[in-house]
N, C-alpha and C positions, 0 to 999 in steps of 0.2 A: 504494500500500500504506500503512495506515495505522501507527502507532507499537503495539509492542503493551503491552498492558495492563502496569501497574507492580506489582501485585501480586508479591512473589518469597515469599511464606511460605504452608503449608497453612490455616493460621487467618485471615490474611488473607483466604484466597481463598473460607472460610466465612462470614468476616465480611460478603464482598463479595454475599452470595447469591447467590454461582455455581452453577448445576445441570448438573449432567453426563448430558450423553445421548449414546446411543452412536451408531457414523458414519450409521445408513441412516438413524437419527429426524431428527441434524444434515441430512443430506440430502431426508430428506419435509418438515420445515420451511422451509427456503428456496426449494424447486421450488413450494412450494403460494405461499409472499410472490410469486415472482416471475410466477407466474400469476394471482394474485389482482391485481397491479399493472400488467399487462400487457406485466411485460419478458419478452425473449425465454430461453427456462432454457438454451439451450445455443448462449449468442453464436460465431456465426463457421461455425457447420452450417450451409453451405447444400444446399440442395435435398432435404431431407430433414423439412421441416416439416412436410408434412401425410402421410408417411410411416412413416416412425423415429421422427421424435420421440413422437409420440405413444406409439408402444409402449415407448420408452425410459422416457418419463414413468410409466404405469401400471406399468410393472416396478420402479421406480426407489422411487413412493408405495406396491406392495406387498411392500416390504421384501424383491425377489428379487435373487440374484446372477443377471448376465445372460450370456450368448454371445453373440456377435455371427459372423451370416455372414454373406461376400461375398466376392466376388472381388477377384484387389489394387488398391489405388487407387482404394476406395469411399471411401474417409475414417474406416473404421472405431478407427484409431487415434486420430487427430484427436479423433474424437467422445468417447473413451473418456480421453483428457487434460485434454477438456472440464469431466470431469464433478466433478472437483477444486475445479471454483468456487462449488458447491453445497454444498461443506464450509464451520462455522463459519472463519473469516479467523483469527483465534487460539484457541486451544486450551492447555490446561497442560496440564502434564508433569512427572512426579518428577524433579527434575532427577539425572540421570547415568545414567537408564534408559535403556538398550537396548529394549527395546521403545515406547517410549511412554508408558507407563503412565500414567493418570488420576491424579491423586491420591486421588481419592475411590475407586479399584478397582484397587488395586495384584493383579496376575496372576503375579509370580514369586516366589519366597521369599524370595530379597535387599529387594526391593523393600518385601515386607509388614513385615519386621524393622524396614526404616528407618521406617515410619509407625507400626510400633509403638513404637519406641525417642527416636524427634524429637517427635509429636505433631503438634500446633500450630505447631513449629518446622521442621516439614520443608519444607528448603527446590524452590522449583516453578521452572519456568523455561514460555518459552511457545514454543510452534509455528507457523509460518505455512501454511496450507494447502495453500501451493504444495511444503511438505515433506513432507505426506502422500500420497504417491503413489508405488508402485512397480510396475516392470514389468520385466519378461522375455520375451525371445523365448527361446521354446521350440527347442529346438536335439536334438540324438539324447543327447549327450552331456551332458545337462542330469543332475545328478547327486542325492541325496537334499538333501545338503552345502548342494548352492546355491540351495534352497527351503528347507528347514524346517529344517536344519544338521547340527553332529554334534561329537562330541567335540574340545574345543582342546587339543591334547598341551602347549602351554604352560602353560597353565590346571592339567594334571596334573601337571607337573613344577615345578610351586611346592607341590607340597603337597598337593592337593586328591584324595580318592577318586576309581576313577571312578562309585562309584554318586551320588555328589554332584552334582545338577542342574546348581549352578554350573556343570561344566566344559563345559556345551553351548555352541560357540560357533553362538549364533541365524542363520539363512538369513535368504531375502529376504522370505520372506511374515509370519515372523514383526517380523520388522522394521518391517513396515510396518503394526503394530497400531495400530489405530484412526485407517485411513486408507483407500485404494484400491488395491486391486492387481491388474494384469494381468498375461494371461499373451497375449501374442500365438503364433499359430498353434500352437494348442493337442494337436492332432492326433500333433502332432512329440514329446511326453513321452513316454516308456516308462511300458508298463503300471504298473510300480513304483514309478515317482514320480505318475501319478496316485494309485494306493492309499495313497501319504504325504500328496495332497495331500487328500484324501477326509478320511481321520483326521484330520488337522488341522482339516481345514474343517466338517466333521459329525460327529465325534467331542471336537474337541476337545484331541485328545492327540496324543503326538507320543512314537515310540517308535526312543531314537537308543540305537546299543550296549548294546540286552542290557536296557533299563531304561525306564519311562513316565516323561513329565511333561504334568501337567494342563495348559494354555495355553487359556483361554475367552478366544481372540480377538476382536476387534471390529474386523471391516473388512469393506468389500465386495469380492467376487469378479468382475470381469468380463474376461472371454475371447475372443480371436476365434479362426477359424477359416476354411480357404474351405468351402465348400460340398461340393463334391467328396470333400474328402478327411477330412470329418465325417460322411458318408453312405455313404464305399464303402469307405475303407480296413479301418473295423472295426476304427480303433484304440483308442478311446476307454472305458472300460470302465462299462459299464452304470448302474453306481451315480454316479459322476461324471455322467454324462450328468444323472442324477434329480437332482441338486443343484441347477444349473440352475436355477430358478424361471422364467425368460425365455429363447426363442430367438428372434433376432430378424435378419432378411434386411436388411442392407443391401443398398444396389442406385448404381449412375452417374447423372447428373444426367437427368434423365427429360426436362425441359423444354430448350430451345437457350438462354430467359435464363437458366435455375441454370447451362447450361456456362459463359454467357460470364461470371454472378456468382462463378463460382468461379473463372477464372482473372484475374479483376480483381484478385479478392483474394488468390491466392497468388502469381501469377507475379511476380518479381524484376526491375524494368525500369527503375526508380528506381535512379540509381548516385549515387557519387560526393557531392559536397557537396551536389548537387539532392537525393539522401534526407534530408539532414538537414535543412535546408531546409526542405524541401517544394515546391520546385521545381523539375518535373518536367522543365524543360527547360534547368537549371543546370550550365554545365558541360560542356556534350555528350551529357547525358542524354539517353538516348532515346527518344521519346515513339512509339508504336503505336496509330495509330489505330485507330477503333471497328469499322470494317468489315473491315480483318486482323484483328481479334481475333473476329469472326464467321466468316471465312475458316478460323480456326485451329479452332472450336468446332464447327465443321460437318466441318473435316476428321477431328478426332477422333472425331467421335458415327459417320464413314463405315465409318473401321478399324474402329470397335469392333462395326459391323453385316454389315462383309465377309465372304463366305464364304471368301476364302482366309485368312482370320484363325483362329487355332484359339480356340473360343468358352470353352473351359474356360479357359483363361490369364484372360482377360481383356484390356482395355486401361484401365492406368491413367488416373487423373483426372492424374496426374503427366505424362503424354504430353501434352494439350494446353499446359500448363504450362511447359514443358521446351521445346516446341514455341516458344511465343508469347516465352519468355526467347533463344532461338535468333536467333528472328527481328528482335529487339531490338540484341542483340550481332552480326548481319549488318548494320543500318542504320547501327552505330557505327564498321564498319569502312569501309563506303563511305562514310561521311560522312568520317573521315580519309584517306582515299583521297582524295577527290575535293574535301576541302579547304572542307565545310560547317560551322559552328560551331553548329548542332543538327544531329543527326541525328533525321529523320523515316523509320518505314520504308515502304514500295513494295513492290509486287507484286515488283518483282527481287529481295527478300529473302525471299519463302516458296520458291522449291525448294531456300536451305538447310537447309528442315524435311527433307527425305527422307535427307541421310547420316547427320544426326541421334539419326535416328525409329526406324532397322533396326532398332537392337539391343533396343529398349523394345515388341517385337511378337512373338510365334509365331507361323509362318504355317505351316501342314498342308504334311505332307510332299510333299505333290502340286504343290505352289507354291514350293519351296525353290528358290532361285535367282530366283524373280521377283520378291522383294520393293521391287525399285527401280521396276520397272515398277508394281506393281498400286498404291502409295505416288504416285507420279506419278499416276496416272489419279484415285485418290480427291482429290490436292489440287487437282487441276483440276476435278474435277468440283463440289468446296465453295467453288472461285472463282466457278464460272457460276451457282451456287446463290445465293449470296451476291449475285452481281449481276442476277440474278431480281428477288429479296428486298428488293432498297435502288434499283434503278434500272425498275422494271414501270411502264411509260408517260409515262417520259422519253426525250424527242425526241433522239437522237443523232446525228440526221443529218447538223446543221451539223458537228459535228465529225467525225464520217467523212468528209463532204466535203469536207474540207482536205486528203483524201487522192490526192485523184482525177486532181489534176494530177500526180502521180510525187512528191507528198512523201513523204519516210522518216524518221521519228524513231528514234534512239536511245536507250536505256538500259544502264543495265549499271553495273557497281562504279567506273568511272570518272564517272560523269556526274552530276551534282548537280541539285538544284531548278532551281535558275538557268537551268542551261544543258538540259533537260529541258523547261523551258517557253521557251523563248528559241523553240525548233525549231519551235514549234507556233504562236507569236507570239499575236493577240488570239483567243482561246477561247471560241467562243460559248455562253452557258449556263450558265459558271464558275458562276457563284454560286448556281443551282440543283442543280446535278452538287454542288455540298459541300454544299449545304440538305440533300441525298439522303444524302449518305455520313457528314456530320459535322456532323447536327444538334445536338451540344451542343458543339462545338468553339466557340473566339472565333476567328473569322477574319479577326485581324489582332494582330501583335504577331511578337514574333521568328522564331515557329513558321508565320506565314504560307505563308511562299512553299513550305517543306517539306510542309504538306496540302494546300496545293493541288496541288501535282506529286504527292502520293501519290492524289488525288481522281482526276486526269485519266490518271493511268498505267493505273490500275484499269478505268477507262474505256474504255481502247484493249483492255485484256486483256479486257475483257468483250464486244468489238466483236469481236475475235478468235476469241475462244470458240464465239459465234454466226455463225458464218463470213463476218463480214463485213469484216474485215481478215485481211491473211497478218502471218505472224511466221515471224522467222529467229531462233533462239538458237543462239550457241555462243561459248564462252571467254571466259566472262562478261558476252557483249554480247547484246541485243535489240534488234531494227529490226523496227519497225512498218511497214509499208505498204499500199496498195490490191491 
């Protein structure tokens, strides 16, 4: 963030040949530099490039308030936080306005006094763009009060009429003048705070106890909403709807690299001094290899395509997220378990995704009670997917055929790297089987010995799967055999 401007007086700020534009021109200004330059307008959206964004963009350059639909854990909030950075970085302000006010277009009475009465000398103060932003989630008991305001009995009881403007004390949207405001799940307002929010927003006015006040706001509106309950409840009142300029579908990551780009970037697995750092394996941090986190990205994209899944809900982009952080803080625990100084995780740490996972799922009444089951069978089935996908014409055989004399390897929350490949002794193929699994990995330094036990584990599970190893699980032990 830079220093903001030194300017503190209205003369100055003319001096300075400042021009005031209001937020959607500040915002069609900077999405057209950042497109004309080739940066991307809405950093950190993934998967939504050649989707969303574009309609966000054209909504955005034709000065409309937007909706946004989609089911939870599209990112539509995200997206709608983003759009903040699009705003000038500093901006003035009358200083001790409650609303914002421009200096050059003071909007309240107070306000216009003091530019009339200071001049040149009214003194400004500045804004940083991360302060122009406000939101609400829409809730039943969402009140006129806590959008667009209503009389402050304090304010009356010093003195003041109540037909005296002054004593309104200002809501959230007016607040947020000449800035960005949402309203998450829009649906959920009572008819009569939409028609507050209507007047405000397409009107202009704002009619609190018995009296109008003029307020030519200057901010963008945008809203979300699911789908569902924008199209069937019939809650939303016709004319609000026509304000809108843009309706626009969000949707889940389409492609399997936006799943696994999206949970690169949000999931939490970086602990401790290794986040600050930047050393992902500082400290006992937990490092998640690339082919669990395809495991994780395939098992989420299964839920969310299950028929015992109920398809209205949705499944969060938060599930695989939550998912792959789970499975991070299971590798942490067997690693102090078992007395590793990195923990790397292992196929033995995804079926802690399933106790997890229940509650972040709706599954149709016809499936209640089986959630452990059908959760089980989708994450095995994004294991053998997985080792399709990363292991398709690699020779397994040497290493099944270490099996065949009655050897039994181990795993389980007691058993480490170390002693994990100890049981298995010289590994034919090693370094192709992690060419396969972790080809960006460096396979060698402290994290060695932990991906390569996660490489060969993986291995056996995928030998497994395709029935050519058995497996015994239970009370947190695995034995592989012939």
């Amino acid at each position: 963030m830079s220093e903001a401007p030194r300017i503190s007086s209205l003369g100055d700020l003319r001096a300075s040949g400042h021009v005031h534009r209001g937020v959607k021109a500040e915002i069609r200004n900077h999405l057209i530099a950042r497109r004309a330059a080739g940066e991307p307008t809405l950093p950190g959206i993934v998967g939504f490039e050649d989707t969303v964004v574009p309609e966000v963009e054209r909504a955005l350059l034709a000065g409309h308030d937007i909706v946004l639909l989609g089911e939870r854990g599209q990112g539509k909030t995200r997206l709608i936080r983003t759009l903040t950075g699009l705003l000038d970085e500093w901006t003035p302000v009358i200083a001790g306005s409650e609303l914002n006010e421009h200096p050059y277009a003071p909007i309240t009475p107070a306000s216009s006094r003091k530019v009339a009465e200071l001049g040149d000398e009214l003194p400004i103060t500045w804004r940083h763009r991360s302060e122009r932003y406000g939101e609400k989630l829409a809730t039943p008991d969402t009140s006129v009060g806590d959008l667009i305001g209503d009389i402050d009995p304090i304010k009356v009881a010093e003195g003041r009429s109540l037909g005296d403007p002054e004593t309104v004390h200002y809501g959230l949207v007016p607040r947020t003048n000449r800035g960005i405001f949402a309203i998450n799940e829009l649906p959920d307002l009572a008819e009569r705070i939409q028609v507050a929010m209507l007047n405000v927003l397409e009107e202009r006015d704002i009619q609190v106890r018995g009296y109008q006040l003029r307020l030519p706001l200057d901010l963008l509106l945008v809203a979300s909403a699911n789908p569902e309950d924008y199209t069937n409840r019939g809650r939303i009142i016709t004319p609000l709807k026509d304000r809108f300029g843009a309706e626009i579908r969000t949707h889940y990551p389409i492609e399997l690299s936006d799943e696994l780009a999206l949970i690169a970037q949000e999931a939490a697995v970086v602990w401790g001094d290794g986040a600050e750092s930047g050393d992902d394996t500082a400290h006992g941090a937990p490092l998640v290899p690339s082919h669990l986190l395809e495991v994780v990205a395939r098992f989420a994209r299964g839920v969310r395509d299950a028929p015992q899944v109920d398809q209205r809900s949705g499944v969060s982009a938060r599930f695989a997220i939550a998912a792959v952080e789970t499975v991070a803080a299971s590798a942490v625990r067997r690693a102090a378990i078992s007395g590793e100084v990195i923990a790397v995780a292992r196929v033995v740490d995804l079926p802690a995704i399933i106790p997890a996972s229940r509650g972040k799922v709706e599954f149709d009444d016809a499936d209640s009670g089986r959630e452990f089951e059908v959760l089980d069978h989708l994450l095995r089935r994004a294991i053998a997917e997985t080792s399709r996908a990363r292991l398709a014409g690699l020779d397994l055989r040497p290493l099944q055929a270490k099996f065949d004399g009655g050897l039994l390897v181990q795993s389980g929350d007691t058993v480490s790297a170390d002693e994990l490949l100890e049981q298995l002794g010289t590994i034919p193929g090693l370094s192709e089987l992690l060419e396969r699994l972790e080809p960006d990995s460096v396979h060698e330094g402290p994290a060695t010995v932990g991906i390569a036990a996660a490489a060969v584990e993986f291995a056996l599970e995928g030998l497994y799967l395709n029935k050519r190893l058995a497996k015994e699980s239970a009370d947190g032990r695995t034995v592989y055999g012939a």
